[in-house]
C-alpha positions in Angstrom: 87.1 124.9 98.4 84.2 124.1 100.8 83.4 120.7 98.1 87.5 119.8 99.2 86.4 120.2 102.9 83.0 118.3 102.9 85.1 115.3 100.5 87.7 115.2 103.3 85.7 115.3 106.1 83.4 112.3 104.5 86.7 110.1 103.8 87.9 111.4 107.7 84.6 110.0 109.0 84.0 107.2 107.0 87.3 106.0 107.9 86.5 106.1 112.0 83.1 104.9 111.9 84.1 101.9 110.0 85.0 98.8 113.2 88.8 98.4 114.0 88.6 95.1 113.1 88.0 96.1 109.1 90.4 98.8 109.5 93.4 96.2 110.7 92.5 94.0 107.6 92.1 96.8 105.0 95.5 97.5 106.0 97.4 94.1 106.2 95.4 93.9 102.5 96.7 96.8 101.1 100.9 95.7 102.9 100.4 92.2 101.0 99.5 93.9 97.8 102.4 95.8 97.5 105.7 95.1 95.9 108.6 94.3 97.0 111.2 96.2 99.2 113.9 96.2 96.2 111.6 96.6 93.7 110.0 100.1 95.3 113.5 101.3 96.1 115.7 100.3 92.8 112.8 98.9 90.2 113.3 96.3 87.6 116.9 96.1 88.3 117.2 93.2 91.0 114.7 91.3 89.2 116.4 91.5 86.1 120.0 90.7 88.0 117.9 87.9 90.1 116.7 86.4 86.1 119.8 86.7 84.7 121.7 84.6 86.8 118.8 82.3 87.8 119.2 81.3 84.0 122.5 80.2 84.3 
């Protein structure tokens, strides 16, 4: 239990001590990494609606 606490509190402190500015971008990195709105929410079935009638 204490190894959980010491890991948490590392990640907790690593996280404040690093400057805002590399914060912000970690962040806007990670948002533009990330799918879609549709795809999270309903998976491969818009893109597979969005194919099939792209086709046509």
């Amino acid at each position: 239990m204490s190894e959980y606490i010491k890991y948490f509190m590392e990640a907790f402190l690593g996280y404040f001590d690093e400057p805002k500015q590399i914060r912000k971008e970690k962040r806007r990195q990670r948002q533009a990494e990330r799918p879609g709105f549709s795809f999270r929410w309903f998976g491969l079935l818009p893109w597979a609606l969005r194919q099939l009638f792209h086709k046509r």
